[in-house]
C-alpha positions as a Markdown table, in Angstrom:
| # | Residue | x | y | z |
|---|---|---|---|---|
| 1 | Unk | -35.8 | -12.0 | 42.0 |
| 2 | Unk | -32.7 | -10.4 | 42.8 |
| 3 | Unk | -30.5 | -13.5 | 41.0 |
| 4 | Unk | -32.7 | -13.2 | 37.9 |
| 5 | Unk | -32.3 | -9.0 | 38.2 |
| 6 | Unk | -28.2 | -9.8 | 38.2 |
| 7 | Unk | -28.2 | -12.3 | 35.3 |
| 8 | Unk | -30.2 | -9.7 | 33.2 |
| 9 | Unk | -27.9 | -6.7 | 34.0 |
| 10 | Unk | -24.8 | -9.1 | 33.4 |
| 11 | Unk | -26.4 | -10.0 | 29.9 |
| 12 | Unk | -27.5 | -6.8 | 29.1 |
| 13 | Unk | -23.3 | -5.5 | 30.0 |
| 14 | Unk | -22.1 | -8.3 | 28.1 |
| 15 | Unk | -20.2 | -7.2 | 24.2 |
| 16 | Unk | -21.7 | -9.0 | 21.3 |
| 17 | Unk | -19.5 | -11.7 | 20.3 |
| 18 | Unk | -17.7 | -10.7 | 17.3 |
| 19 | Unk | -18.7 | -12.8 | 14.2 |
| 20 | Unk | -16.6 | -14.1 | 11.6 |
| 21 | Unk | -18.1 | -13.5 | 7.8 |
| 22 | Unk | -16.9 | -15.7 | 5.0 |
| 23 | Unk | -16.7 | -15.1 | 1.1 |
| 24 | Unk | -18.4 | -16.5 | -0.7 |
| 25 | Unk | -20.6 | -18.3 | 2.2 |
| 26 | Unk | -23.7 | -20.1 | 0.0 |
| 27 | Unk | -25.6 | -20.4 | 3.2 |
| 28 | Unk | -25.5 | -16.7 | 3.8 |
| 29 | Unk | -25.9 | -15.8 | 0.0 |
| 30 | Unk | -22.5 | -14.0 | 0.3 |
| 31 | Unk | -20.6 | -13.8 | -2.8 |
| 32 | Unk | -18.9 | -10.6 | -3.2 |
| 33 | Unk | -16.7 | -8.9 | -0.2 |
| 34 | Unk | -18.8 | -6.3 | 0.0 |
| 35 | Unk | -22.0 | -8.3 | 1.3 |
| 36 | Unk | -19.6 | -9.5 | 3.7 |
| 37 | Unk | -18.5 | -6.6 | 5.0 |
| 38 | Unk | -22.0 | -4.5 | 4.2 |
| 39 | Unk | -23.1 | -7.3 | 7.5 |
| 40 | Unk | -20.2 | -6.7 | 9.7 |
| 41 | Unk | -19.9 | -4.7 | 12.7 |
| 42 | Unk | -16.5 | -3.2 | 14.5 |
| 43 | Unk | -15.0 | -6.3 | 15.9 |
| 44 | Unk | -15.8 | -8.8 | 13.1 |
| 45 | Unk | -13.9 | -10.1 | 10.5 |
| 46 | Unk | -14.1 | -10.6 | 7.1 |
| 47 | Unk | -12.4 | -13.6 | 5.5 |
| 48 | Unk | -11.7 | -14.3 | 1.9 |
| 49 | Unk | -11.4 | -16.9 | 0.2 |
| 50 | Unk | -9.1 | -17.6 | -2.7 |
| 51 | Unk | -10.5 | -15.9 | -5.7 |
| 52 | Unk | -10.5 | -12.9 | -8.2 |
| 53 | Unk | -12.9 | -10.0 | -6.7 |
| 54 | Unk | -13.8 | -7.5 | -9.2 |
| 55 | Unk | -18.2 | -6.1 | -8.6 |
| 56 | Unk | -17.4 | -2.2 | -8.3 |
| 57 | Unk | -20.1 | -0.4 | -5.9 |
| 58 | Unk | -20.6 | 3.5 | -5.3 |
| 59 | Unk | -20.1 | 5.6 | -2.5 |
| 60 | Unk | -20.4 | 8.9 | -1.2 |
| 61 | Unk | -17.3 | 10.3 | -0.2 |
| 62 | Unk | -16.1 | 14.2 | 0.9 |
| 63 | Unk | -14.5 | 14.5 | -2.9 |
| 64 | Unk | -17.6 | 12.9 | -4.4 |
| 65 | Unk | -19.6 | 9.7 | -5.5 |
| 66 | Unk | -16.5 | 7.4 | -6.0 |
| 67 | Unk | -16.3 | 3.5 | -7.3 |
| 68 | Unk | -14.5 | 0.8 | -5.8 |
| 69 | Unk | -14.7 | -3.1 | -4.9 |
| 70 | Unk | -15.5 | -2.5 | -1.1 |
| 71 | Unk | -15.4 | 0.4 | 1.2 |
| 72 | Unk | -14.0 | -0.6 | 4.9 |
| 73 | Unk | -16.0 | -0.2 | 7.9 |
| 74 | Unk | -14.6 | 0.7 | 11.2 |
| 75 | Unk | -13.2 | -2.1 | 13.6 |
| 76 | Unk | -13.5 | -4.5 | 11.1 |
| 77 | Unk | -10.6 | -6.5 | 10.0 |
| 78 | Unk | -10.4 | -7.7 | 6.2 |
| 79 | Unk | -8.4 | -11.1 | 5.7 |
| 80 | Unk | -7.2 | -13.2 | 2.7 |
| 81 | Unk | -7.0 | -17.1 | 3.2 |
| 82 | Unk | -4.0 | -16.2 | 1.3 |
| 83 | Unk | -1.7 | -13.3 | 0.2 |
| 84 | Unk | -1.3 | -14.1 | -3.8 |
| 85 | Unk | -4.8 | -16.2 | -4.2 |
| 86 | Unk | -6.8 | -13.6 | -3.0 |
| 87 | Unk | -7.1 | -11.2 | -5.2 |
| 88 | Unk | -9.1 | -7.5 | -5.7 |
| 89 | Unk | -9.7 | -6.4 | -9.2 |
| 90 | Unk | -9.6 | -3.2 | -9.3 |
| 91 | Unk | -10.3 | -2.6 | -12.9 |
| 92 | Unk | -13.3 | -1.3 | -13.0 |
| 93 | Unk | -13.5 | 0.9 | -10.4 |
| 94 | Unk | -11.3 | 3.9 | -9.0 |
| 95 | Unk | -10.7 | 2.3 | -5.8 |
| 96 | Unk | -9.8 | -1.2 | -5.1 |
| 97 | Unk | -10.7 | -0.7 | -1.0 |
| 98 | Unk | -11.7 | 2.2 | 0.4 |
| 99 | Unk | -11.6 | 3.7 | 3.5 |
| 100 | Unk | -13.3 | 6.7 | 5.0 |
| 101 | Unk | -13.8 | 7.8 | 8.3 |
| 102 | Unk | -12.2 | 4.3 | 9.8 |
| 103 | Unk | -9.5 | 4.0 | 12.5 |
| 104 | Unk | -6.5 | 1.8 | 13.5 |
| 105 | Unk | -8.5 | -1.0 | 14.6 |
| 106 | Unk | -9.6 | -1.1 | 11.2 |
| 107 | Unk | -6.9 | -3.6 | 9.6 |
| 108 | Unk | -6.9 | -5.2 | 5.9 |
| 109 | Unk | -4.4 | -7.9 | 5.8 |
| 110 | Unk | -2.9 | -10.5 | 3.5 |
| 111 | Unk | -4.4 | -9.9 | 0.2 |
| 112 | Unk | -3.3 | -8.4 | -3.5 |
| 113 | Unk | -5.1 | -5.6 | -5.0 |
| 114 | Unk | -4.6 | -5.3 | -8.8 |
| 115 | Unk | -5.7 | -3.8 | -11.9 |
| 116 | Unk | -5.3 | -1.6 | -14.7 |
| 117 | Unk | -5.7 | 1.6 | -15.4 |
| 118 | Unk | -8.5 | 2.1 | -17.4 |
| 119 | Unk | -9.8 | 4.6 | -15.3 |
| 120 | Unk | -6.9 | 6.0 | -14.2 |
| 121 | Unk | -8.1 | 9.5 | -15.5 |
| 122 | Unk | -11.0 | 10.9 | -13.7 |
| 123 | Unk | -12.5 | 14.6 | -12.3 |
| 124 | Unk | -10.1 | 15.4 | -9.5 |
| 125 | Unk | -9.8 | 18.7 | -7.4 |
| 126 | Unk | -5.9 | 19.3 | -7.9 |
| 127 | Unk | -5.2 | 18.8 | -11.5 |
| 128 | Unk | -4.1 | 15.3 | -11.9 |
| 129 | Unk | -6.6 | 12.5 | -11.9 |
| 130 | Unk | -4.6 | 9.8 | -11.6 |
| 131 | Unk | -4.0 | 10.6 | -7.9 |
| 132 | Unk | -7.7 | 10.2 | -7.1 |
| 133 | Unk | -7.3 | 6.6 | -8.3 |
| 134 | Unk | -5.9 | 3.8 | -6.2 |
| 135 | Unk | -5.5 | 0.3 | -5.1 |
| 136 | Unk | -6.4 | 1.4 | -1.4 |
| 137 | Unk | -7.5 | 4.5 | -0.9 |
| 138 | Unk | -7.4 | 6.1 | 2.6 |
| 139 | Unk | -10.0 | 9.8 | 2.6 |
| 140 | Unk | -11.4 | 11.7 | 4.7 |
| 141 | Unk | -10.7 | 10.6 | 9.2 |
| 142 | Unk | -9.2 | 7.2 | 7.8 |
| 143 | Unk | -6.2 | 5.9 | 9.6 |
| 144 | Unk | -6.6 | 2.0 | 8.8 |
| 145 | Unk | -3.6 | -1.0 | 9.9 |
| 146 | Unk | -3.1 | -2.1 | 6.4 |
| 147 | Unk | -0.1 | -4.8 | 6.3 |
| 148 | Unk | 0.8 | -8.1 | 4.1 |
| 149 | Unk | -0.6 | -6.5 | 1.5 |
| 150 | Unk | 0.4 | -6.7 | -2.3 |
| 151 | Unk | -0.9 | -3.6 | -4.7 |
| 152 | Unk | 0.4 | -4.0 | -8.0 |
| 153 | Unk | -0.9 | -3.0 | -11.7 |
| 154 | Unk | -3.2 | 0.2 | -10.7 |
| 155 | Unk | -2.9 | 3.9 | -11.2 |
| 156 | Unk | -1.4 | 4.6 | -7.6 |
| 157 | Unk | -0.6 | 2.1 | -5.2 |
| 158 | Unk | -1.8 | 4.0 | -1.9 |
| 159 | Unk | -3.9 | 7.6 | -2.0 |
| 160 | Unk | -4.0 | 9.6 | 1.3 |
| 161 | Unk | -6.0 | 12.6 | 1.6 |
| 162 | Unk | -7.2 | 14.4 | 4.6 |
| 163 | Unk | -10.4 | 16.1 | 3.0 |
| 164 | Unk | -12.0 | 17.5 | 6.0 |
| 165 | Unk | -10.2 | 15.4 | 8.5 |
| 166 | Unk | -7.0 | 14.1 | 9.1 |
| 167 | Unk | -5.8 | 10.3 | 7.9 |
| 168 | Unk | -3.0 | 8.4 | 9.0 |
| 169 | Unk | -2.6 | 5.2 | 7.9 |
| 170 | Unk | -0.3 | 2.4 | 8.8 |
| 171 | Unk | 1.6 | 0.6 | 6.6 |
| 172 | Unk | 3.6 | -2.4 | 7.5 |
| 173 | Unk | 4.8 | -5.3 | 5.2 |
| 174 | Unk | 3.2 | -4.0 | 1.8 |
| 175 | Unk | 4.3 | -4.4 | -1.7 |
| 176 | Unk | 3.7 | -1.6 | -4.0 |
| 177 | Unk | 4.9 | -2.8 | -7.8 |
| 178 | Unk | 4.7 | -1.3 | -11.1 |
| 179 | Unk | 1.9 | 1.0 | -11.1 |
| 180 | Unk | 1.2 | 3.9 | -13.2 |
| 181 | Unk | 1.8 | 6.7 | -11.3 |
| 182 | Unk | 2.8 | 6.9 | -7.8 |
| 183 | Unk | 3.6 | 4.0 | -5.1 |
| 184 | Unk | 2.2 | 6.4 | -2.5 |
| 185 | Unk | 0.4 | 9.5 | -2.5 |
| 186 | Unk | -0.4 | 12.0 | 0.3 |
| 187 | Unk | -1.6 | 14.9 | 0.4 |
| 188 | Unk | -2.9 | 17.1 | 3.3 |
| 189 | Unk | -3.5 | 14.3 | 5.6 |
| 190 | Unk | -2.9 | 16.5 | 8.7 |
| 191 | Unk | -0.5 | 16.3 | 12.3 |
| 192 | Unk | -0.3 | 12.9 | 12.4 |
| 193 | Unk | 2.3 | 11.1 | 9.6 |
| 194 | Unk | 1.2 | 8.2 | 7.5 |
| 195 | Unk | 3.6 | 5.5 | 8.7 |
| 196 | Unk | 5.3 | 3.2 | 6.1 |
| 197 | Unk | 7.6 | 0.1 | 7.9 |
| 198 | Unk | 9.2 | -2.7 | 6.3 |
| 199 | Unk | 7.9 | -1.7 | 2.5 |
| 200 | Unk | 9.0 | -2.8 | -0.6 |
| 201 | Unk | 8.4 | 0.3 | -3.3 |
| 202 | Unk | 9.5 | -0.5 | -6.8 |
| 203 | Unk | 9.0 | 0.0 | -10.8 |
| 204 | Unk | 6.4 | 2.7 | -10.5 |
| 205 | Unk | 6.1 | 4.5 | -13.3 |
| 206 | Unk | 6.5 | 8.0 | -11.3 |
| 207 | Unk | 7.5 | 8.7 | -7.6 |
| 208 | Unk | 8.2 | 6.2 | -5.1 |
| 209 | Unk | 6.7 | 8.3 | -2.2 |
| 210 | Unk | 5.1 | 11.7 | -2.7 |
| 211 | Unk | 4.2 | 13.9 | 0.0 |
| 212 | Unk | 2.3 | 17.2 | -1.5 |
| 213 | Unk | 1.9 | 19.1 | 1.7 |
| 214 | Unk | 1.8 | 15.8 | 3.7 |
| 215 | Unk | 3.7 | 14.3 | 6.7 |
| 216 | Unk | 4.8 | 10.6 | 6.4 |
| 217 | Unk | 7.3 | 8.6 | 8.2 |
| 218 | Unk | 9.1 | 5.8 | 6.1 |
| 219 | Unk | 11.3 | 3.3 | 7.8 |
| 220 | Unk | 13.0 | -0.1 | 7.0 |
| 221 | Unk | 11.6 | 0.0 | 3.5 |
| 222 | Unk | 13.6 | -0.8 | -0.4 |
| 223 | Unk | 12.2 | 1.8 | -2.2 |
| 224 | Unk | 13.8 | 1.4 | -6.0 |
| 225 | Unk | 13.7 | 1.4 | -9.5 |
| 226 | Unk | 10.8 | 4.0 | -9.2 |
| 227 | Unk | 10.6 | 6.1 | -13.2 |
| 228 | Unk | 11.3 | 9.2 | -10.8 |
| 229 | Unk | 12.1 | 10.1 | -7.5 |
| 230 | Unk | 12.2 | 7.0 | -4.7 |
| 231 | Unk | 11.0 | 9.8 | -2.4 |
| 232 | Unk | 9.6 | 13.4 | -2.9 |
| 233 | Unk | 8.6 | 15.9 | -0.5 |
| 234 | Unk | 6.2 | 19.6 | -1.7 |
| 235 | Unk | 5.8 | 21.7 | 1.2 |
| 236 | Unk | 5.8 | 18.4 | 3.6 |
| 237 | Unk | 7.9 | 16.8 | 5.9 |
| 238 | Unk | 8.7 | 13.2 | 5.5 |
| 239 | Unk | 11.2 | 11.3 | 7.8 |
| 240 | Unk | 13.6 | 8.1 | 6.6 |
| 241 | Unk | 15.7 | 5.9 | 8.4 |
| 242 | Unk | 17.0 | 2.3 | 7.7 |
| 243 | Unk | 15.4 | 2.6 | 3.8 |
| 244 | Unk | 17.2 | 1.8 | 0.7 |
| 245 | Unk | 16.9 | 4.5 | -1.8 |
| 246 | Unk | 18.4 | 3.1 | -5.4 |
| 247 | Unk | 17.6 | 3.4 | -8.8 |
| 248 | Unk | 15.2 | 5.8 | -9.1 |
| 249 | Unk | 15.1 | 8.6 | -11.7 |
| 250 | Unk | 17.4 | 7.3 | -13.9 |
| 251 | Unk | 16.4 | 8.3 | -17.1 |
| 252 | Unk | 16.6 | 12.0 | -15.5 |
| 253 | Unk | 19.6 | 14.1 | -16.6 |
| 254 | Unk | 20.1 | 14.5 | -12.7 |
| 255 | Unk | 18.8 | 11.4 | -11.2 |
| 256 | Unk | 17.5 | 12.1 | -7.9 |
| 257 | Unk | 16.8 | 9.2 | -5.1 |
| 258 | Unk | 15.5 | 12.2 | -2.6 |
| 259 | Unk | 13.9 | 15.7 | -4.0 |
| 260 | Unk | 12.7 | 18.3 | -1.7 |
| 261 | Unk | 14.6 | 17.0 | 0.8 |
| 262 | Unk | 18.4 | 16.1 | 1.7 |
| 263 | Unk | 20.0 | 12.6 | 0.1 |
| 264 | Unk | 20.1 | 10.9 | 2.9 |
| 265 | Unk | 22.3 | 8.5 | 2.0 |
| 266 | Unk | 24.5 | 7.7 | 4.9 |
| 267 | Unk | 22.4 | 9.3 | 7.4 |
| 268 | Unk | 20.1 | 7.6 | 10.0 |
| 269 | Unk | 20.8 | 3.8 | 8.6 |
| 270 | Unk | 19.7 | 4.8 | 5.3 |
| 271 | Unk | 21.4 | 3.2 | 2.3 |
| 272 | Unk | 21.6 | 3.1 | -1.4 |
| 273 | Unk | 22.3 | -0.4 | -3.1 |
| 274 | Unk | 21.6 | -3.2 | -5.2 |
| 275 | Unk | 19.0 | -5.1 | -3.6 |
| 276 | Unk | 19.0 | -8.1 | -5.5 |
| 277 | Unk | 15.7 | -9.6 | -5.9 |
| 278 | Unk | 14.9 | -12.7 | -6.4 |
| 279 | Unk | 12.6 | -11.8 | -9.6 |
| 280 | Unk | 13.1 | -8.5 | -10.9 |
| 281 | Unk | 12.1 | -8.6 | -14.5 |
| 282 | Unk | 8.9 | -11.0 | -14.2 |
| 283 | Unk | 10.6 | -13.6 | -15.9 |
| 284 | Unk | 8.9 | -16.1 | -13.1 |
| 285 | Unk | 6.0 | -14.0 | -11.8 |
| 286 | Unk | 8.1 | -11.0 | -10.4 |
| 287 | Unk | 9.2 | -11.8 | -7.0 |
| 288 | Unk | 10.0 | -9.3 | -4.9 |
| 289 | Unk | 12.1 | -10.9 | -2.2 |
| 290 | Unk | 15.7 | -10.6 | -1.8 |
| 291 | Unk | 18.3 | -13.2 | -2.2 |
| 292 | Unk | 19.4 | -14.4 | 1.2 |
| 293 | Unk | 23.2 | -12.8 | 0.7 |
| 294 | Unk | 22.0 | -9.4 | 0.4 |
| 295 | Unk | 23.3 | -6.9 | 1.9 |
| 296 | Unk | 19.8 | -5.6 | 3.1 |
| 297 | Unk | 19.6 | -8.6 | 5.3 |
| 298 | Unk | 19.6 | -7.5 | 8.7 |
| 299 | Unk | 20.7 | -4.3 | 8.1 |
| 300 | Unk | 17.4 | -2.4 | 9.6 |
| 301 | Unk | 16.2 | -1.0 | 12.7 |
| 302 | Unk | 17.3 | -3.6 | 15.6 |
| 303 | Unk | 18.4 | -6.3 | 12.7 |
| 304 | Unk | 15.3 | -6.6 | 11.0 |
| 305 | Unk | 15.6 | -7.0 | 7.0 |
| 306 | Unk | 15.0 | -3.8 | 5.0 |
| 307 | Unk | 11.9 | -4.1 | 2.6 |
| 308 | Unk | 8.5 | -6.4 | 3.0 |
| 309 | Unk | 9.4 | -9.4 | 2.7 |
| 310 | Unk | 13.1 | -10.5 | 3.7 |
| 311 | Unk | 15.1 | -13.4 | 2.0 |
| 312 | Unk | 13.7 | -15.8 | -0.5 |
| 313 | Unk | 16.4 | -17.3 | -2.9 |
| 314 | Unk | 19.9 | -17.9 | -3.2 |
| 315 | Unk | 20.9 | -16.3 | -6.7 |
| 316 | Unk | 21.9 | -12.9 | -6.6 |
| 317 | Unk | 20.9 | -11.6 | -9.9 |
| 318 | Unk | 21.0 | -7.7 | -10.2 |
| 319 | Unk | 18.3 | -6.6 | -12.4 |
| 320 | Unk | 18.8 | -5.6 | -16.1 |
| 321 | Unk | 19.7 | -2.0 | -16.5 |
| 322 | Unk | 18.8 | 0.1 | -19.7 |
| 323 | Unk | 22.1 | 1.4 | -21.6 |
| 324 | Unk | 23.2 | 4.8 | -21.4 |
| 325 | Unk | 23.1 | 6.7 | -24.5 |
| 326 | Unk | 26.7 | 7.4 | -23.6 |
| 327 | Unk | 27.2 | 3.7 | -23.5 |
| 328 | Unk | 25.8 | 2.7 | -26.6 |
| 329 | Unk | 27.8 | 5.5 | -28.9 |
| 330 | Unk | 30.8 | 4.5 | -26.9 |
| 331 | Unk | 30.4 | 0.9 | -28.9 |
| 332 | Unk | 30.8 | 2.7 | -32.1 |
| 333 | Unk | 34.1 | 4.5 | -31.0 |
């Protein structure tokens, strides 16, 4: 009696083994990620398979009933067989993933988001829509691991917003390419900084980094060619060491690499130079890797590279630039 008592107070103490949930899984009827991840509980995973994911779903969220592919759920981890085969449409909805009310243990990893930005005006709160729409979206308690990710295409790579409690994501390894608006947006996410290592930030259409009343922490990261400033700070407080800021605003009278805060240029490892990418004008897909003799090689924290993804290609091409008007009336002097 007393063995069978112990073996029923062992079981009974014993954690449920976490499960692993494929998509699409025929035998389980799964064919969207959100049927996956609808079944999953903190400690599982949710594992993708190479293909294009675009069934939109509502949810109820602190700034309203809001659209998106799949909506996290805490201690889950969300994984792509693959980083550029797996791939979230985001189309259709405002937000590609989103998380509320998740922690760190929550991780999404090694997957693209894209889209376009056919909804990329919608009801917001603080006057411009297009910040309420995203690739991931983090609202609302949601402090996710989010790293080997690729968000390219949408309205705003990453949205951070505290709502009624503080978020702090993490952001290591992620690609944020030619959106509409912002790479990253935050805006009152509370004490604790979004934290953005080893990010590769470039051709957005607006800001690289915007902080609106926000506290983010940016390290190790290329953050160029953005349509204005590679990183802006309202009323926030945003730290940056070992980045490369170049290229950014220049179509402003005053281009700016930093507003609202010091250039920091020369100042805790931060730099501001060509980073020769491998693919810079999409002539073969875009590839944002650097060539192997740049100078960003090596040159971060502890001699790590600077940006997500390190060396890929030997030619060191610098990117196209736009003439001047001062240049092109100087060829009719």
């Amino acid at each position: 009696m007393r063995l069978l008592l112990i073996a029923l107070i062992v079981g009974l103490a014993a954690p449920a083994m976490a499960v692993t949930w494929e998509v699409p899984d025929a035998e389980q009827g799964i064919t969207e990620i959100y049927q996956a991840m609808n079944l999953a509980s903190a400690g599982d995973t949710v594992l993708v398979r190479a293909g294009v994911y675009d069934s939109a779903n509502y949810y109820v969220t602190p700034l309203g009933r809001r659209s998106a592919i799949v909506s996290m759920r805490d201690g889950v981890t969300l994984t792509g067989v693959d980083r550029e085969d797996v791939r979230i449409d985001q189309t259709e909805a405002e937000y590609g993933i989103l998380c509320l009310d998740v922690g760190p243990d929550t991780v999404i990893d090694n997957l693209t988001v894209r889209g376009t930005v056919s909804l990329a005006r919608v009801p917001s709160d603080d006057g411009d829509g297009r910040a309420l729409v995203a690739g991931i979206a983090c609202i609302d308690g949601a402090s996710p691991t989010i790293t080997g990710v690729t968000i390219e295409g949408v309205s705003t790579g990453v949205v951070v917003r505290g709502a009624d409690n503080p978020s702090a994501p993490t952001l290591e390894s992620v690609e944020i390419a030619r959106c509409d608006h912002h790479g990253i947006y935050v805006y009152d996410n509370g004490a604790t900084p979004v934290t953005v290592d080893h990010a590769t930030i470039v051709s957005n259409f607006d800001h690289g980094v915007y902080a609106y009343d926000g506290y983010v922490e940016v390290t190790n990261s290329n953050i160029t060619h953005n349509g204005k400033n590679g990183v802006r700070s309202y009323l926030s407080t945003i730290g940056v060491s070992y980045c490369n800021l170049y290229w950014n605003d220049i179509d402003s009278l005053d281009p700016q690499n930093y507003y609202g805060l010091d250039d920091l240029t020369g100042v805790d490892g931060n730099v501001s130079m060509e980073p020769f990418y491998c693919d810079y004008t999409g002539d073969a897909g875009y590839d944002y890797q650097v060539c192997f003799a740049s100078d960003l090689i090596g040159l971060g924290a502890g001699g790590s590279n600077i940006g997500a993804w390190g060396g890929g290609c030997t030619d060191c091409v610098s990117p196209i630039r736009r003439a001047s008007w001062g240049a092109i009336k100087a060829l009719f002097r």
